[in-house]
FIKOLZA-1660 file (N, C-alpha, C; in steps of 0.1 Angstrom, whole numbers, plus 5000, padded with zeros to 4 digits):
% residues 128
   i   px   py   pz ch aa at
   1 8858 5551 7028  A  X  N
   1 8847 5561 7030  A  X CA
   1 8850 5573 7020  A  X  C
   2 8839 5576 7011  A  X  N
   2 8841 5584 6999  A  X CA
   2 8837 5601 7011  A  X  C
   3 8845 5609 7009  A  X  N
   3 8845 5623 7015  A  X CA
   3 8836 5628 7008  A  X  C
   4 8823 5634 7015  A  X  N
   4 8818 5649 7011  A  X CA
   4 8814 5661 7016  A  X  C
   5 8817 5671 7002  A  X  N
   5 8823 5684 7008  A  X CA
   5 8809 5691 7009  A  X  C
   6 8797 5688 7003  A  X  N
   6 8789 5697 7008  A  X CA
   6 8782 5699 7019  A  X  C
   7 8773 5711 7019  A  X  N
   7 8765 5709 7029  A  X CA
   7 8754 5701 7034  A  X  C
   8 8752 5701 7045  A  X  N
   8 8738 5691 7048  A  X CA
   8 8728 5699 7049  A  X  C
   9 8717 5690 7053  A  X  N
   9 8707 5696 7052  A  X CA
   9 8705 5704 7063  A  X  C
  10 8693 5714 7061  A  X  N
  10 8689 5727 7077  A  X CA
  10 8680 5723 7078  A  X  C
  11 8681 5711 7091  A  X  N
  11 8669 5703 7095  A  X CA
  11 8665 5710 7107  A  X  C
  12 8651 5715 7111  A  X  N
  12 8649 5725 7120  A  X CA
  12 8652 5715 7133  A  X  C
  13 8646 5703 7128  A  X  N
  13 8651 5692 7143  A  X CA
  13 8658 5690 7146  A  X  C
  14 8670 5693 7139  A  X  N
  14 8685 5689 7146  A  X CA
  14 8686 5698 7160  A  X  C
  15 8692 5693 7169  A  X  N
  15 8697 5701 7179  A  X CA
  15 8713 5698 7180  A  X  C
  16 8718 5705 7190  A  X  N
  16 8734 5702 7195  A  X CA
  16 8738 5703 7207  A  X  C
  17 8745 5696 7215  A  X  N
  17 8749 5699 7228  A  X CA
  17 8769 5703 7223  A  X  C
  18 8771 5716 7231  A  X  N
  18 8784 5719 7232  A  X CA
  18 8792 5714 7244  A  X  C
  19 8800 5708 7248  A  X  N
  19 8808 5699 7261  A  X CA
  19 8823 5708 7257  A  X  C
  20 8825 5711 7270  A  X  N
  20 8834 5717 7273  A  X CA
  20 8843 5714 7285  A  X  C
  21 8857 5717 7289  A  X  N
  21 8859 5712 7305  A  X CA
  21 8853 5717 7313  A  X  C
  22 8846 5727 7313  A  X  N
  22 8839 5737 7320  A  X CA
  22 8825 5737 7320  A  X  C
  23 8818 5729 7313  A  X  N
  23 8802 5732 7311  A  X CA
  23 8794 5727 7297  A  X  C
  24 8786 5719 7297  A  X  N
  24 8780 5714 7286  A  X CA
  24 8768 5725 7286  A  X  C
  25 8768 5729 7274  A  X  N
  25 8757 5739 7266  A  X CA
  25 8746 5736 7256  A  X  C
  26 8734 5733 7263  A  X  N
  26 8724 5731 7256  A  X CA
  26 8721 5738 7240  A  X  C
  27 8713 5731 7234  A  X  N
  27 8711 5737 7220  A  X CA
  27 8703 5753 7221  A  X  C
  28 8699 5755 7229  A  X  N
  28 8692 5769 7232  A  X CA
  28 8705 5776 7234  A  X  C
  29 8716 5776 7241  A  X  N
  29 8725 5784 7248  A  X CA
  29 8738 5785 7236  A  X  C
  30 8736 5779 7227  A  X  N
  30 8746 5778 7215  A  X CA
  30 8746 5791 7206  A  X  C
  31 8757 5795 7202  A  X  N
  31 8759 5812 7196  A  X CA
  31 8770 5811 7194  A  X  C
  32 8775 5819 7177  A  X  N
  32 8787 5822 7175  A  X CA
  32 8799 5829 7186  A  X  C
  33 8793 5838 7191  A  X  N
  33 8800 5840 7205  A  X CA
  33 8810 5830 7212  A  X  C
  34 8801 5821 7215  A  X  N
  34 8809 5809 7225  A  X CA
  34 8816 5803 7214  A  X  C
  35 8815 5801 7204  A  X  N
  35 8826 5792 7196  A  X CA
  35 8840 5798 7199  A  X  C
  36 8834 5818 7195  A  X  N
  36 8849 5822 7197  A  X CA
  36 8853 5826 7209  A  X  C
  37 8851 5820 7217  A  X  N
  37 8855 5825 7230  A  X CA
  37 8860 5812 7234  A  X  C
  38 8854 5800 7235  A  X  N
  38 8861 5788 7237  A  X CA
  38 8872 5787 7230  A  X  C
  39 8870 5787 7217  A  X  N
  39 8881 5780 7209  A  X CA
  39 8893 5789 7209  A  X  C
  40 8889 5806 7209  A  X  N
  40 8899 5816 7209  A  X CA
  40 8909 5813 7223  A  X  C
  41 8899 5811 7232  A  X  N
  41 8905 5810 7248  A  X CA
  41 8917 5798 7250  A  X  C
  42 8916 5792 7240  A  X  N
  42 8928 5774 7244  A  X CA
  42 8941 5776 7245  A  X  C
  43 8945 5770 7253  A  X  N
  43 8953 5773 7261  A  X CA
  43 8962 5759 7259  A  X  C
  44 8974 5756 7256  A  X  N
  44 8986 5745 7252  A  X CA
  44 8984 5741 7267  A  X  C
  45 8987 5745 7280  A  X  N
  45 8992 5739 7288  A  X CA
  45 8974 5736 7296  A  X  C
  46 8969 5735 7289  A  X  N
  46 8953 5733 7298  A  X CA
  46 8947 5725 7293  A  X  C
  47 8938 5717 7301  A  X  N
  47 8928 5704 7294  A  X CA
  47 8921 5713 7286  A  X  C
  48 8916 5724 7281  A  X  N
  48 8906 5726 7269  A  X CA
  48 8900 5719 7260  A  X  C
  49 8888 5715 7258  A  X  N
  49 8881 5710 7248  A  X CA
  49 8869 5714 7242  A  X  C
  50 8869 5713 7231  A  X  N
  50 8852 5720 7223  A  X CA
  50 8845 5704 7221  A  X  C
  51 8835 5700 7222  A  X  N
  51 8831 5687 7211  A  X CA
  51 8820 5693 7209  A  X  C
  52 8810 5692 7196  A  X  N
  52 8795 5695 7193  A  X CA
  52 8796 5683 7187  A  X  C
  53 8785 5682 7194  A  X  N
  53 8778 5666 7192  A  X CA
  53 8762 5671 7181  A  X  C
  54 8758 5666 7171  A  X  N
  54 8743 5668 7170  A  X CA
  54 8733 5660 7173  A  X  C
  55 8724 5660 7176  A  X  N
  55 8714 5645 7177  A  X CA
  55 8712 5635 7169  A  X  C
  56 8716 5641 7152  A  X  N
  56 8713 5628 7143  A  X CA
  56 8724 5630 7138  A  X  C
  57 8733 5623 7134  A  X  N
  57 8740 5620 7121  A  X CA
  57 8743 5633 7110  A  X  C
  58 8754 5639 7111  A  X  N
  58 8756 5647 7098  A  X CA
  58 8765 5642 7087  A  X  C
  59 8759 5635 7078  A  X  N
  59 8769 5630 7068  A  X CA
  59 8774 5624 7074  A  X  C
  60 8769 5611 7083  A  X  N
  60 8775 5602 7087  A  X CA
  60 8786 5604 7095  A  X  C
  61 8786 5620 7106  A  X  N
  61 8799 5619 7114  A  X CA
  61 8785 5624 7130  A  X  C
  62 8792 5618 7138  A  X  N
  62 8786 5621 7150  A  X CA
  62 8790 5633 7157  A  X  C
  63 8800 5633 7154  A  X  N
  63 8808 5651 7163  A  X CA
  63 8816 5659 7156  A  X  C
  64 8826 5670 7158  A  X  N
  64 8838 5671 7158  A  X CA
  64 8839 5679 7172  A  X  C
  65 8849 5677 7174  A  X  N
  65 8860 5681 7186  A  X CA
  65 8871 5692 7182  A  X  C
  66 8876 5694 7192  A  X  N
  66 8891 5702 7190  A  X CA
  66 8897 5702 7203  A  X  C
  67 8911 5705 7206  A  X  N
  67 8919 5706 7220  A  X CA
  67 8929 5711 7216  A  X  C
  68 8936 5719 7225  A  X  N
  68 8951 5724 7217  A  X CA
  68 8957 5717 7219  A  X  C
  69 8969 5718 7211  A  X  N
  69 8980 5709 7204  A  X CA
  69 8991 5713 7215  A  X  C
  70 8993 5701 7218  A  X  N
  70 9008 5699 7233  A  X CA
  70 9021 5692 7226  A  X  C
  71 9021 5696 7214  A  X  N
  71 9033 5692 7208  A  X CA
  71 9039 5705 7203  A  X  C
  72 9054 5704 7196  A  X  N
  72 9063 5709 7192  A  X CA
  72 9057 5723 7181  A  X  C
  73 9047 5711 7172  A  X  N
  73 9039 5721 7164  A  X CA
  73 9033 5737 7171  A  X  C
  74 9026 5729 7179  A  X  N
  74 9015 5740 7188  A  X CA
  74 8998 5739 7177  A  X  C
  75 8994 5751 7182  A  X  N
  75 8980 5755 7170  A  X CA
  75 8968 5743 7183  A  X  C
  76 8962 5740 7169  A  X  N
  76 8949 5735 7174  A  X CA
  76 8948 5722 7168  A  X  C
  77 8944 5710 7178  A  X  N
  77 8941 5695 7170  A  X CA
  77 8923 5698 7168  A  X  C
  78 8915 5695 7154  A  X  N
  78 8903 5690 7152  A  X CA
  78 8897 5679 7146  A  X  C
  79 8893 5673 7152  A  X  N
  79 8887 5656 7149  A  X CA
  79 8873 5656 7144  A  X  C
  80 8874 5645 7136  A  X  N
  80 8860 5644 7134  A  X CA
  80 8857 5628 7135  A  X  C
  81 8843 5623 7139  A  X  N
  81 8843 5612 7138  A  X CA
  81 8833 5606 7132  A  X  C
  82 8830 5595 7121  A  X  N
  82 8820 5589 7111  A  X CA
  82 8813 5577 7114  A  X  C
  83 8802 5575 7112  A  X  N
  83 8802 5562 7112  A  X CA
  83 8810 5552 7102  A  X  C
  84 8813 5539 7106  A  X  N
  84 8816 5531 7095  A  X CA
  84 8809 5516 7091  A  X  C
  85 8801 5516 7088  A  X  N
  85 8794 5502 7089  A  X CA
  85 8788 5501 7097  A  X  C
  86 8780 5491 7103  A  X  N
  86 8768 5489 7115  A  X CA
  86 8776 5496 7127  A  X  C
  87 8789 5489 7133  A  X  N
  87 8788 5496 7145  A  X CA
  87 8802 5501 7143  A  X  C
  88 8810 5504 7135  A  X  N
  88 8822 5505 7133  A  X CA
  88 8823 5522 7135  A  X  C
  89 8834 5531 7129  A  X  N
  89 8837 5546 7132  A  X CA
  89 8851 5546 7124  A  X  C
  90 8849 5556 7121  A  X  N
  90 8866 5564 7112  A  X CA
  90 8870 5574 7117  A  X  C
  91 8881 5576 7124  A  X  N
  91 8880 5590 7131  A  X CA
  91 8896 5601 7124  A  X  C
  92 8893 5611 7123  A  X  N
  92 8904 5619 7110  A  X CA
  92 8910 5630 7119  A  X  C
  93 8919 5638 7120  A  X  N
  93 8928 5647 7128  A  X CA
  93 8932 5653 7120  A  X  C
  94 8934 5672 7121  A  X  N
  94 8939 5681 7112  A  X CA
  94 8943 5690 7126  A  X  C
  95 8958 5695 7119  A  X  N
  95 8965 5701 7129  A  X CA
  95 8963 5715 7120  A  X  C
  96 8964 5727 7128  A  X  N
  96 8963 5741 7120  A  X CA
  96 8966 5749 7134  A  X  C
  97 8975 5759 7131  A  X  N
  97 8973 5770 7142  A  X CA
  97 8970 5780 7137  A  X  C
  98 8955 5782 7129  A  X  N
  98 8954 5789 7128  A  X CA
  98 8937 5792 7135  A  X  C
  99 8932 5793 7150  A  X  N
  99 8920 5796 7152  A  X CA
  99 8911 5801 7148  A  X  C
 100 8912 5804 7136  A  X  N
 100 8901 5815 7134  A  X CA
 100 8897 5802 7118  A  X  C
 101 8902 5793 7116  A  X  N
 101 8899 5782 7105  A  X CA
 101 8887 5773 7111  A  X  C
 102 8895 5774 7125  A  X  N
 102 8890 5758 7136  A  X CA
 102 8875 5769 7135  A  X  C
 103 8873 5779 7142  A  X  N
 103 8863 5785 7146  A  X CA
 103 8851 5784 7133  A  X  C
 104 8857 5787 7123  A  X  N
 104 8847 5785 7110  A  X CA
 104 8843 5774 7109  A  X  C
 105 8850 5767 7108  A  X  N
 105 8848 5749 7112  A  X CA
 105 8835 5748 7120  A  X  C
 106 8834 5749 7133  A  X  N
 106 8825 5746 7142  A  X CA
 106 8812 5756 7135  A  X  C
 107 8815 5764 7135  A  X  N
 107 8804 5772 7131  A  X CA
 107 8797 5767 7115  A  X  C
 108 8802 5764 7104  A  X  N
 108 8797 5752 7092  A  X CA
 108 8793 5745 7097  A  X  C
 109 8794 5737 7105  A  X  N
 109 8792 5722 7110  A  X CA
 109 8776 5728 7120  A  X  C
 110 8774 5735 7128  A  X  N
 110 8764 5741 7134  A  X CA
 110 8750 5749 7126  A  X  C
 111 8759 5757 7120  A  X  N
 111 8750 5763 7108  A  X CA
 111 8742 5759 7100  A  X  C
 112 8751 5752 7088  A  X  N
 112 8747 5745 7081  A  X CA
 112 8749 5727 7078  A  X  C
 113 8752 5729 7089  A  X  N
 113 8756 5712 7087  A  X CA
 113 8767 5711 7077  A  X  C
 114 8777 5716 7074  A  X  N
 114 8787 5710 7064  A  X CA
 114 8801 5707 7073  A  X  C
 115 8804 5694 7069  A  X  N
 115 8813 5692 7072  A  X CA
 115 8828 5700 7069  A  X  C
 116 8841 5698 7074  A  X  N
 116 8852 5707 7075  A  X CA
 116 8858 5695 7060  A  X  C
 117 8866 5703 7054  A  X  N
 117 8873 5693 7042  A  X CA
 117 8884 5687 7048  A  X  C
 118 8875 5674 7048  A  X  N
 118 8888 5662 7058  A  X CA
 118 8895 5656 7047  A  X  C
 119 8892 5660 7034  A  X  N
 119 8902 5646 7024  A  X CA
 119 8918 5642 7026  A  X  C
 120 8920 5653 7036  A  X  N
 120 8938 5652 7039  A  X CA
 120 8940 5650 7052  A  X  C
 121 8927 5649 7056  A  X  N
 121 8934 5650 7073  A  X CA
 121 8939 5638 7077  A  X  C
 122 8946 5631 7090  A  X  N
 122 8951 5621 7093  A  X CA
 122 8938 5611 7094  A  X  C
 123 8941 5601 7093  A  X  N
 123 8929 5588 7099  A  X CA
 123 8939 5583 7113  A  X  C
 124 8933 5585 7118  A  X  N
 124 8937 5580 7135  A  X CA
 124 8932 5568 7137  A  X  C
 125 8921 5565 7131  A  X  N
 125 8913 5552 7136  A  X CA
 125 8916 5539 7146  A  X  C
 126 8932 5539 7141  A  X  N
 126 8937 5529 7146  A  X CA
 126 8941 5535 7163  A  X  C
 127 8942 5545 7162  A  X  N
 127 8947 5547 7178  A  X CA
 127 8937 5551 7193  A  X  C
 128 8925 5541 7185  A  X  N
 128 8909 5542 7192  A  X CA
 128 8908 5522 7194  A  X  C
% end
């Protein structure tokens, strides 16, 4: 799967649902605010999760996610996941502690539809 770094398109139709352990957030209720409050709020010893899902396809990825990192590292895990062929998927992991990366992340991906630069991130695929 060839990586791209630009933006997508600002389709007024897109919508997004935000899922959290606490509450899924309709596309009306979505605001920079909650990115940084969820994502700033994560917590190593807590189930925490962000996913934004969009309704169609951005650049061929259906989500990204994040959860905090329960390893040695610490920081923040963020995923993303692609289609791959008719019903297949590629799914990628980037570790960073630095929140305030992850948060831009989500907010690109919402904004303007651009994807986060995965060319280095892990491919997990296999562990799905």
């Amino acid at each position: 799967m060839e990586q791209q770094k630009q933006g997508g398109k600002n389709d007024a139709a897109l919508v997004y649902t935000l899922n959290t352990q606490w509450a899924t957030f309709p596309n009306k209720d979505i605001n920079e605010q909650l990115f940084t409050d969820i994502i700033g709020e994560f917590s190593e010893d807590s189930e925490d999760f962000i996913v934004l899902e969009p309704s169609e396809l951005i650049q061929e990825s259906f989500y990204l996610q994040a959860i905090p990192a329960k390893d040695d590292k610490g920081g923040i895990i963020v995923e993303i996941r692609f289609k791959d062929g008719e019903d297949g998927f590629k799914h990628y992991s980037y570790q960073t502690l630095d929140a305030n990366e992850v948060i831009a992340m989500f907010l690109d991906y919402w904004r303007v539809q651009k994807l986060p630069d995965w060319g280095n991130w892990t491919d997990i695929t296999d562990e799905f």
